[in-house]
N, C-alpha and C positions, 0 to 999 in steps of 0.2 A: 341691926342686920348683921349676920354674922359673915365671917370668911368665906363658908362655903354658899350663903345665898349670894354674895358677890359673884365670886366664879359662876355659879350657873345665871344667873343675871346676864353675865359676859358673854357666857356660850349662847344663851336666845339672843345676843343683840349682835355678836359676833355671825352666827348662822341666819339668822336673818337681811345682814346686808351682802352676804356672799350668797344667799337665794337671790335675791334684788338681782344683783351685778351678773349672775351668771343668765338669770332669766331676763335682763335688761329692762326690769318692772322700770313703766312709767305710769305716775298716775293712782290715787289715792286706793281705785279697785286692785291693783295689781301690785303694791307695794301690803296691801294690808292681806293679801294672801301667802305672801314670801315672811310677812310676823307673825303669822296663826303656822306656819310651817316650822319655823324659827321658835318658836315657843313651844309648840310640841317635842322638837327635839331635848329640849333644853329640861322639858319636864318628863320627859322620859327617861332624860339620864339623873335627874333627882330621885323618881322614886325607884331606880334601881339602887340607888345608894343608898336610899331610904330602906330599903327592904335587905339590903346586906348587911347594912349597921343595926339595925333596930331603933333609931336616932333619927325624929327629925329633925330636915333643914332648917326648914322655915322660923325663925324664931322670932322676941320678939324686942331681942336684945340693941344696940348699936352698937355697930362698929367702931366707931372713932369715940375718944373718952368724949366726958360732957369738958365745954367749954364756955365762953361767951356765946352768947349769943348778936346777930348781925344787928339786932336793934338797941343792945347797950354801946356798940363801939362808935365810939367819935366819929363822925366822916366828916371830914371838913371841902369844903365848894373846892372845885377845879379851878385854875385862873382861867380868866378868857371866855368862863360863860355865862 
C-alpha cells in the first residue's frame, strides 16, 4: 500500500464517521449509507489525482518494509492465566 492509498483510506474513513456523527446514524442501515457516501468522496478525490498525475494510486506495493512475521516471534503466556 503506498502513501497516497493510505491518505485516501483515511479520508473514506475520516468522512465517513463525520457523515455517521453529523447524521447521528444508528444502526447497521444507516451507518452503511454514511460508508458508501464516505467512500465516494474518498474515490472521487483519487481519480481526480489520478487524472491530473497520469499515475495510479492504487498499487500493489506495501507500505511498511518486510519484517518478521507475527507467527515466527516468541510470545511467551501472560502470568495469571
Amino acid at each position: 500500500m503506498s502513501e497516497a492509498e493510505l491518505i485516501f483510506t483515511a479520508l473514506a474513513e475520516l468522512s465517513t464517521r463525520q457523515i455517521a456523527e453529523t447524521t447521528a446514524a444508528t444502526g447497521l442501515t444507516e451507518n452503511k449509507s454514511a460508508a458508501k457516501t464516505g467512500g465516494k468522496i474518498a474515490r472521487s478525490a483519487r481519480l481526480q489525482l489520478e487524472a491530473q498525475t497520469d499515475k495510479p494510486v492504487v498499487t500493489g506495493e506495501n507500505y511498511l518494509p518486510p519484517g518478521k512475521s507475527r507467527k515466527s516471534q516468541n510470545i511467551q503466556d501472560v502470568p495469571g492465566e
